[in-house]
C-alpha positions as CSV (number, residue, x, y, z in Angstrom):
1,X,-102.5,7.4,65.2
2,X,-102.2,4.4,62.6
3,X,-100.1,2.6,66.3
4,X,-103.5,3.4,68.3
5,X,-105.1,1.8,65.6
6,X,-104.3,-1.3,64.9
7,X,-104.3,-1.7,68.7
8,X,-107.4,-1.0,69.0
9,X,-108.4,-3.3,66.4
10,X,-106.6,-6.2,67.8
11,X,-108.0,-5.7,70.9
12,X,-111.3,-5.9,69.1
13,X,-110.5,-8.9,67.3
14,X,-109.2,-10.9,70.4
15,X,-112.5,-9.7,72.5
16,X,-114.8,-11.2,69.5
17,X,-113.4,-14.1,69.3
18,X,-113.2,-15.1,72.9
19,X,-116.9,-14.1,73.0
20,X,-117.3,-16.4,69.8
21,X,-115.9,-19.3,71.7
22,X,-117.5,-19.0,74.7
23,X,-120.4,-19.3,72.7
24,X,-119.6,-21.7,70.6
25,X,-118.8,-24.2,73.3
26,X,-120.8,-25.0,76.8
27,X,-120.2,-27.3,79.5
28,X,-121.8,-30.7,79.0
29,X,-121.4,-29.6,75.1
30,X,-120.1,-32.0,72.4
31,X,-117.1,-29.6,72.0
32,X,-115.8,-30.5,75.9
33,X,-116.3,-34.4,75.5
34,X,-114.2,-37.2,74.3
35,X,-117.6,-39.2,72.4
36,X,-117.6,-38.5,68.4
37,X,-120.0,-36.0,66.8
38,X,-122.0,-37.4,64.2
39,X,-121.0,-36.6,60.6
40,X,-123.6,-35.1,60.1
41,X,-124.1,-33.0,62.7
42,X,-124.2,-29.3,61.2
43,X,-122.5,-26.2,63.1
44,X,-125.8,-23.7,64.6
45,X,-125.1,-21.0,61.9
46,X,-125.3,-23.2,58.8
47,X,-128.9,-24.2,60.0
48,X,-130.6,-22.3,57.3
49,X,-134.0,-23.7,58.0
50,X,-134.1,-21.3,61.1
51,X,-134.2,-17.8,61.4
52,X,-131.0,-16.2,62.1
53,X,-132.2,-14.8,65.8
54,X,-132.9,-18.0,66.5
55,X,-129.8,-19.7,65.3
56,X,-128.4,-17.4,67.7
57,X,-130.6,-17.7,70.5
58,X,-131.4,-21.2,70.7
59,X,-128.1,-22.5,69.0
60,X,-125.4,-20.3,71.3
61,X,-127.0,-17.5,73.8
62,X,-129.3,-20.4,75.7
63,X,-126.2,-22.4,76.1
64,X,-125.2,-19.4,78.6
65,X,-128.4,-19.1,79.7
66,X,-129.3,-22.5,80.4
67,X,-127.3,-25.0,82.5
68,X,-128.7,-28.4,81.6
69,X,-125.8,-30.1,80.2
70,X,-123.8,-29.7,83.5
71,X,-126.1,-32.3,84.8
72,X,-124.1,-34.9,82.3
73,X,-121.1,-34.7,84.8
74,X,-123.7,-36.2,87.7
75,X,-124.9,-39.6,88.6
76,X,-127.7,-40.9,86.8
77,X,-128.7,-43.5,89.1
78,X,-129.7,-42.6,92.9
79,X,-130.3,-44.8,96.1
80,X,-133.1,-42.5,97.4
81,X,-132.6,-44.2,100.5
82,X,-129.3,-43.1,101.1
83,X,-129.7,-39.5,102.4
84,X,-126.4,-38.5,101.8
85,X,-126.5,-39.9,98.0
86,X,-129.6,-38.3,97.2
87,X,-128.0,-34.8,98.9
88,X,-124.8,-35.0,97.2
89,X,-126.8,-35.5,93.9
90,X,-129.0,-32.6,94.1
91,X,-126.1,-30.6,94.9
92,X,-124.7,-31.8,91.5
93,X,-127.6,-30.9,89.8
94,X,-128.6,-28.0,91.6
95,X,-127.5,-25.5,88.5
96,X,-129.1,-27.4,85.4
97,X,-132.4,-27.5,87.8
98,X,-131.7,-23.8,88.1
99,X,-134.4,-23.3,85.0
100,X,-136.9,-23.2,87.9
101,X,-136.2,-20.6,89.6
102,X,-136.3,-18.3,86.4
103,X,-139.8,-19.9,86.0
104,X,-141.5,-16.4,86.8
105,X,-144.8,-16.8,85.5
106,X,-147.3,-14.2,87.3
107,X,-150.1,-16.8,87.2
108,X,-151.3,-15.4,90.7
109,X,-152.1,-12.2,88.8
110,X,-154.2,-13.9,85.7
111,X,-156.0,-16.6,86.9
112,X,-157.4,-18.5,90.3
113,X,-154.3,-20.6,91.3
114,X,-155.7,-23.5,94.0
115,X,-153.2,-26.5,95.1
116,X,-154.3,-30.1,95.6
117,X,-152.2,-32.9,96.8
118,X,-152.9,-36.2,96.4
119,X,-152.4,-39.0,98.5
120,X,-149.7,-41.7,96.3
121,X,-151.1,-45.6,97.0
122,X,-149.8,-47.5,99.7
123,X,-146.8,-49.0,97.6
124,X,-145.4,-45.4,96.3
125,X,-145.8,-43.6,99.6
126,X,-142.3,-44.0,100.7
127,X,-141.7,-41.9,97.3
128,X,-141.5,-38.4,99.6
129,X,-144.5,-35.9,99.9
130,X,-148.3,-36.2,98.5
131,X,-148.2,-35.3,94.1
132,X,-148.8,-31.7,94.2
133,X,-151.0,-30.6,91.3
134,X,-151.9,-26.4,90.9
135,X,-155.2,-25.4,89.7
136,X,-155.6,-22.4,87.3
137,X,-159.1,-21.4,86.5
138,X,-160.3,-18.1,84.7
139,X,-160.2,-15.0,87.6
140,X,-164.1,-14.8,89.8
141,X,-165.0,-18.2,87.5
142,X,-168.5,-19.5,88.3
143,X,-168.5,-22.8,90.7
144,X,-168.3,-26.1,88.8
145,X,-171.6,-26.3,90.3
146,X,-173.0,-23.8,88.0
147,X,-171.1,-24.9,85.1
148,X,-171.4,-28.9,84.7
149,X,-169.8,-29.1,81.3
150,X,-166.4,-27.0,82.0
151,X,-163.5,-28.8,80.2
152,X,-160.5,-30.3,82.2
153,X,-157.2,-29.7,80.3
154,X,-154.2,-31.5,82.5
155,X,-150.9,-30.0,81.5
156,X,-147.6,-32.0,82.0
157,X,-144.4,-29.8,81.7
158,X,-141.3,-30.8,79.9
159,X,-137.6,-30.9,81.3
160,X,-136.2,-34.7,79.9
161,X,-137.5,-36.2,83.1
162,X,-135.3,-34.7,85.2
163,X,-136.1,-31.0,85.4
164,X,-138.9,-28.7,86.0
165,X,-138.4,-26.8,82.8
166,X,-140.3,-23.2,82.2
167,X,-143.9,-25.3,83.5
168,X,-145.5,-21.5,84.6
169,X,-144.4,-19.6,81.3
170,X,-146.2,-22.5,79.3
171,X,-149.0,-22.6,81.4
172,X,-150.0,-19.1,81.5
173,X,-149.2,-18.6,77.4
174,X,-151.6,-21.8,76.6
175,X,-154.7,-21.5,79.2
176,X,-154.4,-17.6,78.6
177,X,-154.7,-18.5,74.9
178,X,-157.4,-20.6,75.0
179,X,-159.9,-18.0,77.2
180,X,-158.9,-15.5,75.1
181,X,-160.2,-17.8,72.2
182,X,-163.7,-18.8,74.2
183,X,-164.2,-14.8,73.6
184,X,-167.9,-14.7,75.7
185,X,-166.8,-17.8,78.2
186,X,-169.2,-20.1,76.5
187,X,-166.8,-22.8,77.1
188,X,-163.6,-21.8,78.9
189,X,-165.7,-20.2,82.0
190,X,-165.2,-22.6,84.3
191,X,-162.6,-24.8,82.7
192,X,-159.3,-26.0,84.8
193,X,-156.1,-25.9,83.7
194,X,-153.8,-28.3,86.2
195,X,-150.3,-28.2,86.3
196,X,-149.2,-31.9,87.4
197,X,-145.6,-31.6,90.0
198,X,-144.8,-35.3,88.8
199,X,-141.8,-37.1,90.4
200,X,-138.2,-36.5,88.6
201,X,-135.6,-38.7,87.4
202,X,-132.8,-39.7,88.6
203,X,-134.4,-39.8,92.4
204,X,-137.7,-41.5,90.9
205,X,-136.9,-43.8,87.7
206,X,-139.5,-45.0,85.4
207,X,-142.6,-45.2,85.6
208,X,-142.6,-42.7,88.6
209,X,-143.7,-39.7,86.3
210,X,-146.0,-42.0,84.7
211,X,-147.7,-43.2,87.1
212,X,-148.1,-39.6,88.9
213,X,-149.9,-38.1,85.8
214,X,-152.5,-41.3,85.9
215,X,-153.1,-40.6,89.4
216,X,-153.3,-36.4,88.8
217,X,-156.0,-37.2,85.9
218,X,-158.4,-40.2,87.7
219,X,-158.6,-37.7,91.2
220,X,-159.3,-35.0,89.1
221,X,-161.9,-36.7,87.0
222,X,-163.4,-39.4,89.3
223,X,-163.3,-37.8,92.8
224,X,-163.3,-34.3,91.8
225,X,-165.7,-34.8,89.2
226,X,-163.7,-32.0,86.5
227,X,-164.0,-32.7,83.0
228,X,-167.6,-33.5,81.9
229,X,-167.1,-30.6,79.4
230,X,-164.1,-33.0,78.2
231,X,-160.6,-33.9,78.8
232,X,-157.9,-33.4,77.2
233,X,-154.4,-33.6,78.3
234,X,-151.4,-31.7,76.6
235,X,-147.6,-32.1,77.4
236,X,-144.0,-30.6,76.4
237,X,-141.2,-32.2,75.4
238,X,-140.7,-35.0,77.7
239,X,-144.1,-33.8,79.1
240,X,-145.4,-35.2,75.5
241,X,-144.2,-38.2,76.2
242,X,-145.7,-38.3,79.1
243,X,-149.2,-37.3,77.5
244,X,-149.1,-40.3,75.4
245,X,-148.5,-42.6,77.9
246,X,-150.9,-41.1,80.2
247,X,-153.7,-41.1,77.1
248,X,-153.1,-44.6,76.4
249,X,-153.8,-45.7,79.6
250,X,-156.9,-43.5,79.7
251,X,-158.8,-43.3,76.3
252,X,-162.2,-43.9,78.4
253,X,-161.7,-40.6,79.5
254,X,-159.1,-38.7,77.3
255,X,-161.1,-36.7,74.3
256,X,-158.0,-35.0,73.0
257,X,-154.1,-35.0,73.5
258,X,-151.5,-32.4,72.4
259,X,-148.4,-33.4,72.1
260,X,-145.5,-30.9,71.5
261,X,-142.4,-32.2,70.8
262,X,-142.1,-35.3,72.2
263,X,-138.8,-37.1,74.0
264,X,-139.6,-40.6,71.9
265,X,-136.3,-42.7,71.9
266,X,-136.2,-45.4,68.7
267,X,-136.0,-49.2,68.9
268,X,-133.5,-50.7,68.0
269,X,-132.8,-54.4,67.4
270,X,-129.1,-55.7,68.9
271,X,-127.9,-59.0,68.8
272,X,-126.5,-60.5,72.9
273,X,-123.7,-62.3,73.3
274,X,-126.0,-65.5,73.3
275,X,-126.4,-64.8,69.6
276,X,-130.5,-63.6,70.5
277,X,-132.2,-60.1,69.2
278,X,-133.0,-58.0,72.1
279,X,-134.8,-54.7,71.4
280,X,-133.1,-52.0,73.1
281,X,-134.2,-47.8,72.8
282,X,-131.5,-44.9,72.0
283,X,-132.2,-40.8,70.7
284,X,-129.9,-42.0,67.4
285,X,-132.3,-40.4,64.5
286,X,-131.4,-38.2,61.2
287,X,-132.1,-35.0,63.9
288,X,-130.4,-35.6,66.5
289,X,-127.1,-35.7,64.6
290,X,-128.1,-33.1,62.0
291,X,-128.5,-30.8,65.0
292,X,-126.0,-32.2,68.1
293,X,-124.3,-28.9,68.0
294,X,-127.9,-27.7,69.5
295,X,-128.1,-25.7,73.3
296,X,-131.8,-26.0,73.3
297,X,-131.8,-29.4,74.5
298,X,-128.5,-30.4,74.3
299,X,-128.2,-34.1,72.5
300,X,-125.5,-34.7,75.7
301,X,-128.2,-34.0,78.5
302,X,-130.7,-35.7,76.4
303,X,-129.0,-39.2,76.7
304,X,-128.0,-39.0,80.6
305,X,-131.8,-37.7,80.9
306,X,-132.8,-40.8,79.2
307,X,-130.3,-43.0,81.2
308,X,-131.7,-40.9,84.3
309,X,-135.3,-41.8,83.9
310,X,-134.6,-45.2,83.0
311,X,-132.1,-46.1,85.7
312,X,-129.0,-46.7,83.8
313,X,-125.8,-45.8,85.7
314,X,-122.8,-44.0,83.5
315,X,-119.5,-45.9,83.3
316,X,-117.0,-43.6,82.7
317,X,-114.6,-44.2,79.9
318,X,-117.1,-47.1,78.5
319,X,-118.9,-45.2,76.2
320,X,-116.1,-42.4,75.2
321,X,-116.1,-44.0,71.5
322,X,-119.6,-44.3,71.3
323,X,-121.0,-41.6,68.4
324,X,-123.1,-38.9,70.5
325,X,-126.7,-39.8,70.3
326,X,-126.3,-43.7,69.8
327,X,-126.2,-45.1,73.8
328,X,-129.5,-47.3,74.1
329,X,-131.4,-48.5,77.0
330,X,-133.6,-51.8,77.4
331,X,-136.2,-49.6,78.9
332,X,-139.8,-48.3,76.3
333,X,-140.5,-44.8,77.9
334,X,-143.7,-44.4,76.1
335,X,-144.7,-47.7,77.7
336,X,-146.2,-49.0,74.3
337,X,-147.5,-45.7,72.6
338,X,-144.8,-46.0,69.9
339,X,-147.0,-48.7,68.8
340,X,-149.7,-48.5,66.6
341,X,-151.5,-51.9,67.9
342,X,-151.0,-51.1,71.4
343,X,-153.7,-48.0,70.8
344,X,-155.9,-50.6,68.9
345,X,-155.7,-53.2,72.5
346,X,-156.0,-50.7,74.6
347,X,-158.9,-49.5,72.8
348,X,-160.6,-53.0,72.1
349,X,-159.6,-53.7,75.8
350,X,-162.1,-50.9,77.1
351,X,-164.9,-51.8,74.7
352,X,-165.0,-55.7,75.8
353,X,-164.8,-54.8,80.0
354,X,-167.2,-51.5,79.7
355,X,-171.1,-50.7,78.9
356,X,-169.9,-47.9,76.9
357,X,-170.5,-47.6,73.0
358,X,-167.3,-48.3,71.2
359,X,-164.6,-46.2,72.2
360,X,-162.9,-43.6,69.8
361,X,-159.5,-43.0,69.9
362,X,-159.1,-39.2,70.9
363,X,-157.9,-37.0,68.8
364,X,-154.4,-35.5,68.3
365,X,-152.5,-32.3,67.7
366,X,-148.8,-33.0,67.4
367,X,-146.3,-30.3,67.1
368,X,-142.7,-31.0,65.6
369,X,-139.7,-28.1,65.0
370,X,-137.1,-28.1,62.5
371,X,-133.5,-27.1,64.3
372,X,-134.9,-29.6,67.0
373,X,-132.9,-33.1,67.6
374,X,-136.2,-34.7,68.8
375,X,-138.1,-33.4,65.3
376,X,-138.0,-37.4,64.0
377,X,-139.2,-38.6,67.3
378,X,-142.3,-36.6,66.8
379,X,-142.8,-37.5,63.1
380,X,-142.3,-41.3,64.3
381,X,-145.3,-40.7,66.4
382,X,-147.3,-38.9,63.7
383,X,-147.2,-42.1,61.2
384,X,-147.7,-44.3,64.7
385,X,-151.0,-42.7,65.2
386,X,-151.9,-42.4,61.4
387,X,-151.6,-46.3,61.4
388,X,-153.7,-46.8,64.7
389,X,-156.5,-44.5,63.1
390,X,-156.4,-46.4,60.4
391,X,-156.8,-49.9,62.1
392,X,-160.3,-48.2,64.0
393,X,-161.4,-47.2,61.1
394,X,-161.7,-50.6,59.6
395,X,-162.9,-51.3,62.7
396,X,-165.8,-48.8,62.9
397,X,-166.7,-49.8,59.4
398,X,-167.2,-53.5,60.2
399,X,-168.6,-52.8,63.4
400,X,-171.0,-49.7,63.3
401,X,-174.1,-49.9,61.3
402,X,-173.5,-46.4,59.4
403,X,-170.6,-43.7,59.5
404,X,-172.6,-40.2,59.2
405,X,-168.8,-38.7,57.6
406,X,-170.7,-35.6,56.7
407,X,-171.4,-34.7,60.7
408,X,-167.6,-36.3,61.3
409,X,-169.6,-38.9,64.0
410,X,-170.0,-42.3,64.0
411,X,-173.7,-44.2,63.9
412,X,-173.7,-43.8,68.0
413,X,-172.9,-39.9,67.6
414,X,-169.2,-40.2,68.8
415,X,-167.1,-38.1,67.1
416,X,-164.5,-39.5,64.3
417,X,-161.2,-39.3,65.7
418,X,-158.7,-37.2,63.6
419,X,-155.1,-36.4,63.8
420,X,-153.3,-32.6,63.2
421,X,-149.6,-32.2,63.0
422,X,-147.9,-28.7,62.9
423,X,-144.4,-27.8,62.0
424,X,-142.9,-24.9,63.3
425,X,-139.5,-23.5,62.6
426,X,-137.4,-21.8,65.8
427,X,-136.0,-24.7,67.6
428,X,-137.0,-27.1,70.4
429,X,-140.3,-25.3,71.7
430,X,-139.1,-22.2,69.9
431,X,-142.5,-21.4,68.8
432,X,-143.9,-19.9,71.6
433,X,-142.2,-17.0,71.9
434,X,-140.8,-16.5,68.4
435,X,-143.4,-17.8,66.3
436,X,-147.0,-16.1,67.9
437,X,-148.9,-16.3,64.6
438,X,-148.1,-19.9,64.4
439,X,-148.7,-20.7,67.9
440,X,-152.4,-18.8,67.6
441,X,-153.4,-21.2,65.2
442,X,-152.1,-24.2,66.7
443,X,-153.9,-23.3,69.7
444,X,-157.2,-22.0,67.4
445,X,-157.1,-25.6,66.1
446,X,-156.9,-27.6,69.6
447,X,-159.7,-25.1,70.5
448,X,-161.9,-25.9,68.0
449,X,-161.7,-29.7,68.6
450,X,-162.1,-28.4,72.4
451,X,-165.5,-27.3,71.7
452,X,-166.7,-30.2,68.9
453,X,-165.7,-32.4,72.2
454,X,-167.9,-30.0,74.3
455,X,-170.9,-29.2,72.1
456,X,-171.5,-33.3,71.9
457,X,-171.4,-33.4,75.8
458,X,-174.3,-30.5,76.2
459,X,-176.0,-32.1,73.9
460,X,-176.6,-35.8,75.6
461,X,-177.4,-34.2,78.6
């Protein structure tokens, strides 16, 4: 008996812990590299700023689940004219791209789902197919026609540039969020929600993706004529990024941006053998060591994403002493929305070629999560911003004739731009599924600027 026993219990210790190091280690982790961990970096289970559930879920389960990391082992730069390259590549990266095909969303059964492709200019043609972008609109919605004023909200999914990461789950928890929040339809009847199909990295480098959501946002606006209710574009983790390039390089038509959890790499100044400063741009921040143990995204994947999408190739052996996190490129990804006086240009730029009335910067939700390595990326962002709206509001006080602050408009009736920043605590876009309440009022919130955006629109016309 006491023989069958202790058996038994060994055999239960052994099975534990082989199921606590499979979990504990993943391919493409830090555990199977040679490259140092940060110091600081702190093991999933001693994260007491998250939940347990989702110490164990974001920090070990999704490492079994998801099957990014094995992307690290593949080339980061492509000749996309080389058949056989780009084949053998794909191949390589065929199971960290797996994510899409759990992407199960049943958006055919909740809303109108309409496809539009888009002709790429004459220089980008040779890219592949025409930018696919899916339209979901609100089930037996009235015709634009009959509803001048809907909203435009152009969705950019996340997935480090290189994936198509969990775009239809997103989709359908947002858009379904915000009709439920319109209640009667007064707004959200005839709004569109559009899911952009931008190029990936590595088979389209910088400033592919970029340069796909500008083109997805002036069809839709200027020759389909969406968004006189207002537009406002929202993006995911690298799809953030995205959404403040894309809103930079469109505040004469943007009126809000949310940005959730942003892929924003940090400058840093390094000196060339030539003894000059060069400015060069790497993930190294107080969160991404604190959490490079992380599955959910792995601080690994994060760095070959970035060398991806900015067309760095990997040396092998070169960088096994380089401290995981710390590999920099020469490449800005946000393409100058890091900068608080690139908003104010950009801004002053439209006002001095236009007719308009001064242009406000839009306004801004921004989501950061503890147990995320990109957390200080988005905080970066949040004192960026801070500092821009700062700058045009000196400007609108030496330039407008009276601020009515009580209304939150300017003299000319624009509204006041503002900024809103939420912290959530489960993880790298954790939030939606394990924080609803929090999610229903970051949603509530983008709402309501929604509709301040939409009431001043019925009114002018």
């Amino acid at each position: 008996m006491n023989r069958s026993l202790s058996i038994t219990t060994a055999i239960l210790a052994v099975s534990i812990a082989v199921v606590i190091h499979s979990l504990s280690t993943f391919e493409g982790g830090p555990h199977n590299g040679p490259r140092p961990i940060p110091q600081e970096a702190v093991p999933i289970w001693q994260t007491s700023e998250l939940h347990w559930f989702v110490r164990f879920f974001m920090g070990y389960l999704y490492g079994v689940l998801g099957h990014v990391a094995t992307m690290t082992i593949c080339p980061s730069v492509i000749d996309r004219h080389n058949p056989t390259e780009v084949l053998l590549a794909q191949e390589c990266m065929k199971r960290g791209r797996s994510a899409e095909d759990i992407d199960l969303a049943p958006l055919e059964w909740m809303f109108d789902v309409n496809d539009v492709f888009i002709d790429r200019p004459q220089g980008e043609r040779e890219s592949g197919d025409p930018l696919r972008v899916t339209l979901l609109k609100k089930q037996k919605s009235p015709e634009i026609a009959n509803h001048p004023n809907a909203p435009l909200i152009l969705f950019l999914h996340g997935g480090g540039f290189t994936v198509r990461a969990v775009k239809k789950i997103q989709s359908m928890l947002i858009f379904d969020e915000l009709l439920k929040l319109d209640g009667d339809g007064t707004m959200m009847d005839s709004a569109t929600f559009a899911m952009v199909e931008y190029r990936l990295a590595p088979e389209h480098a910088y400033p592919a993706a970029t340069n796909d959501c500008l083109l997805a946002l002036n069809h839709l606006v200027k020759e389909m004529g969406l968004g006189k209710g207002g537009v406002h574009v929202a993006g995911s983790s690298a799809g953030g990024t995205l959404a403040m390039e894309t809103t930079l390089n469109a505040l004469h038509i943007v009126d809000t941006f949310f940005v959730d959890e942003p892929v924003l790499p940090f400058p840093t100044t390094t000196t060339t053998v030539d003894n000059n400063k060069e400015v060069k741009w790497t993930m190294d921040s107080p969160s991404v060591r604190r959490y490079a143990y992380t599955r959910m995204p792995p601080v690994s994947w994060l760095e070959w994403s970035l060398r991806a999408y900015t067309g760095i190739e990997t040396v092998s052996g070169e960088e096994d002493n380089l401290t995981l996190g710390t590999i920099t490129t020469n490449v800005d990804i946000t393409g100058g929305a890091m900068t608080a006086s690139e908003w104010i240009q950009k801004r002053n730029d439209i006002d001095s070629t236009t007719l308009l009335p001064s242009i406000p910067l839009p306004r801004l939700i921004l989501v950061t999560a503890m147990g995320d390595p990109l957390r200080n990326g988005g905080l970066a962002f949040k004192e960026v911003y801070a500092e821009a709206l700062r700058k045009e509001k000196e400007l609108l006080e030496q330039n407008d004739s009276k601020i009515a602050k009580a209304k939150g408009q300017r003299a000319d009736g624009l509204p006041i731009s503002k900024a809103k920043h939420f912290e959530t605590y489960s993880g790298h876009v954790g939030f939606y599924l394990f924080e609803p309440a929090s999610f229903s009022i970051i949603m509530k919130e983008w709402y309501d600027e929604m509709y301040d955006v939409w009431q001043s629109r019925s009114r002018k016309r």
